[in-house]
C-alpha positions in Angstrom: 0.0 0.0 0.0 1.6 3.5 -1.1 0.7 6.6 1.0 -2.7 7.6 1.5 -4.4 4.3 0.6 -6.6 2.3 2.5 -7.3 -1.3 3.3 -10.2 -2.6 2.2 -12.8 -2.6 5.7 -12.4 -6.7 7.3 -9.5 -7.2 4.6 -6.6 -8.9 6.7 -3.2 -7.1 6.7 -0.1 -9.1 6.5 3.5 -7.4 8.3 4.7 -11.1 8.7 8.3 -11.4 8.5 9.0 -13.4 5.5 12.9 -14.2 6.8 12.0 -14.7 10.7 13.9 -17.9 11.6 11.7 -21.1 11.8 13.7 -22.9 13.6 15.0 -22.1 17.6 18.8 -23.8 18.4 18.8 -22.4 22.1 16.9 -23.9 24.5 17.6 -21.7 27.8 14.7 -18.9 28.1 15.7 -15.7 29.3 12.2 -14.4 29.5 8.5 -14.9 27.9 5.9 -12.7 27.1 2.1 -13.2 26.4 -1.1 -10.3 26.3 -4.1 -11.6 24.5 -7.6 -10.1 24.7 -10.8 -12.0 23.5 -13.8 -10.4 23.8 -15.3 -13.6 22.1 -15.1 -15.3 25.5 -16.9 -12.7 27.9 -19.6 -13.3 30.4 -22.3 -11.5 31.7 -20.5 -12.3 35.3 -17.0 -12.1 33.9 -16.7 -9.1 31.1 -12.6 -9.2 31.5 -11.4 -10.5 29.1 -7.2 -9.0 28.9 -4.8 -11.3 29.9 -1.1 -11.0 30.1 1.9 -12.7 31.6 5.3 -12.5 31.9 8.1 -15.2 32.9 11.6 -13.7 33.7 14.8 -15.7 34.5 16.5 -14.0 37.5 19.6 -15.8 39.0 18.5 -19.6 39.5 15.1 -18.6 39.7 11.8 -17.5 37.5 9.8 -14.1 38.0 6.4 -14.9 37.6 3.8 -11.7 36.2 0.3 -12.0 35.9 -2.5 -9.2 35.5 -6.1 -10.4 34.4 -7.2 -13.9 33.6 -9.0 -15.7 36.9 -7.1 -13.1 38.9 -9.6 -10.4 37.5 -6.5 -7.3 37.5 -5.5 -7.9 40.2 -1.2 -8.7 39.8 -0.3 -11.9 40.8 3.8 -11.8 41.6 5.3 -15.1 42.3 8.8 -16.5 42.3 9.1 -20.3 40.9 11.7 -22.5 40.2 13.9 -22.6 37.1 12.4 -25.8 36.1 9.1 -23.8 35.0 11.2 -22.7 31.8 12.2 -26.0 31.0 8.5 -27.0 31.1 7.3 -24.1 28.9 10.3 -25.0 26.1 8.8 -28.2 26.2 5.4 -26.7 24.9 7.4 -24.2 22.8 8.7 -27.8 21.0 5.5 -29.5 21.3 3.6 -27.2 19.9 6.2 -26.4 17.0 6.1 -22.2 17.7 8.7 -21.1 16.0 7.0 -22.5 12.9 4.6 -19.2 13.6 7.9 -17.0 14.4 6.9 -13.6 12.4 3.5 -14.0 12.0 2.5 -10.6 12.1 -1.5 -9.4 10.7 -4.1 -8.1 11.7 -7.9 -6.9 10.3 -10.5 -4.2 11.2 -12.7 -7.1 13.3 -13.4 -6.5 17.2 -12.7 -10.1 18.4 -9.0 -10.8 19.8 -5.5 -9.8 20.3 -2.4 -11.4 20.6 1.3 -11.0 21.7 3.7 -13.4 22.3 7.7 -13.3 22.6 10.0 -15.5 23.9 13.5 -14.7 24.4 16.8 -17.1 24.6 20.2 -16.4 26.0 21.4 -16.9 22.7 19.6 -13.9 21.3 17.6 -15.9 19.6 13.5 -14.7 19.5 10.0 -15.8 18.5 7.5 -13.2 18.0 3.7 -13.6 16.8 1.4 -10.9 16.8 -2.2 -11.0 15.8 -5.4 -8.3 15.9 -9.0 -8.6 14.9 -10.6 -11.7 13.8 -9.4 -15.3 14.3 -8.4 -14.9 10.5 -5.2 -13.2 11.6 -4.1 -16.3 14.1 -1.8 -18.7 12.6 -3.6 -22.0 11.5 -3.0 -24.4 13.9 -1.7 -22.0 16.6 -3.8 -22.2 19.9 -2.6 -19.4 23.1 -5.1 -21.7 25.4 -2.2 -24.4 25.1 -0.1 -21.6 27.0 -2.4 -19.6 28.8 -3.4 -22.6 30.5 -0.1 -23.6 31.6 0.4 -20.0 32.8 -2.3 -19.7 35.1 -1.2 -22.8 36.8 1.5 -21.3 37.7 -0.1 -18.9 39.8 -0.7 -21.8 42.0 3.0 -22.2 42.5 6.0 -21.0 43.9 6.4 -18.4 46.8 4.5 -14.8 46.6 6.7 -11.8 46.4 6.0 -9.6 48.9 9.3 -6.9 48.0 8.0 -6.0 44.9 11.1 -3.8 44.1 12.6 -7.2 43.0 10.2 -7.7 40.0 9.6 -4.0 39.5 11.4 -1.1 38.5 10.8 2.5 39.1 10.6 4.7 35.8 12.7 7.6 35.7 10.1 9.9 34.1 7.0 9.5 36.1 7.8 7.6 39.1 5.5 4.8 38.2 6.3 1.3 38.8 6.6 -1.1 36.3 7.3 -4.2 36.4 10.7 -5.5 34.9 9.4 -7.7 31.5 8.4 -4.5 30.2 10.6 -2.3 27.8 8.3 0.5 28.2 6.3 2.8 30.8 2.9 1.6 29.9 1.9 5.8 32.0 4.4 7.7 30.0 6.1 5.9 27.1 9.6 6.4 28.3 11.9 3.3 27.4 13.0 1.4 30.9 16.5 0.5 31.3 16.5 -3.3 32.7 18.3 -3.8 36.0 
């Protein structure tokens, strides 16, 4: 599309990254990243519908971020073992992911939303992003496969009470935010990882 055009209304557009590697070598996760939101799913008792979680290797052990989902907004902090990561690349293998590593579209629909990024110590990255209708998911792809194995991890490992060790301060507003993030979700301003 040159400047000014438009895309046709419920036509799917397509930013997939044709030369995104389909295959991971690394299998030691530095840190994992899912936000989805699927208004398909709401209930009159239970109209939230955003979920998003974030898995962070620290030392020997794993951060564990949660906002939404069962816990209805309300953040769930938790610090887990190292094994978790070994379980999720398991059902990053499993489920063949980086297969869908670039997938990138997204449609004028209301209906769902979908990040996901997983980082490797060897700088190695999957990264799918999807927006509208269930058109712009990758066939065969299915987030309940991980969502599901997220929110049991709520249910494990110790609560973290100090939450200065899984967030940061930004240095423009003063607003906490928790360490998975790149950005001030308040102001914008890029956050320097500890």
């Amino acid at each position: 599309m040159g400047f000014g055009e438009t895309t046709q209304f419920g036509a799917a557009e397509d930013y997939t990254d044709k030369k995104a590697s389909k295959s991971i070598v690394s299998k030691n996760i530095e840190r994992f990243y899912l936000s989805f939101f699927d208004m398909r799913s709401a209930t009159v008792k239970n109209t939230n519908r955003f979920y998003e979680y974030f898995l962070i290797k620290k030392e020997d052990k794993c951060l564990y971020h949660c906002e939404g989902g069962t816990n209805s907004n309300i953040p769930s902090d938790r610090r887990l073992e190292s094994e978790v990561f070994g379980e999720l690349q398991g059902l990053i293998e499993d489920n063949n992911l980086a297969a869908f590593n670039g997938h990138s579209k997204r449609d004028t629909a209301l209906g769902a939303r979908m990040t996901l990024k997983v980082d490797y110590s060897s700088k190695e990255s999957i990264f799918i992003y999807c927006e509208g209708s269930s058109a712009t998911f990758p066939f065969g792809f299915s987030v309940s496969v991980f969502s599901d194995f997220l929110e049991a991890c709520d249910e494990k490992g110790e609560k973290i009470e100090d939450i200065s060790e899984i967030y940061v301060v930004c240095p423009c507003c003063k607003e906490k935010v928790y360490i998975g993030k790149a950005w001030c979700g308040n102001c914008g301003a890029d956050i320097k990882q500890r």
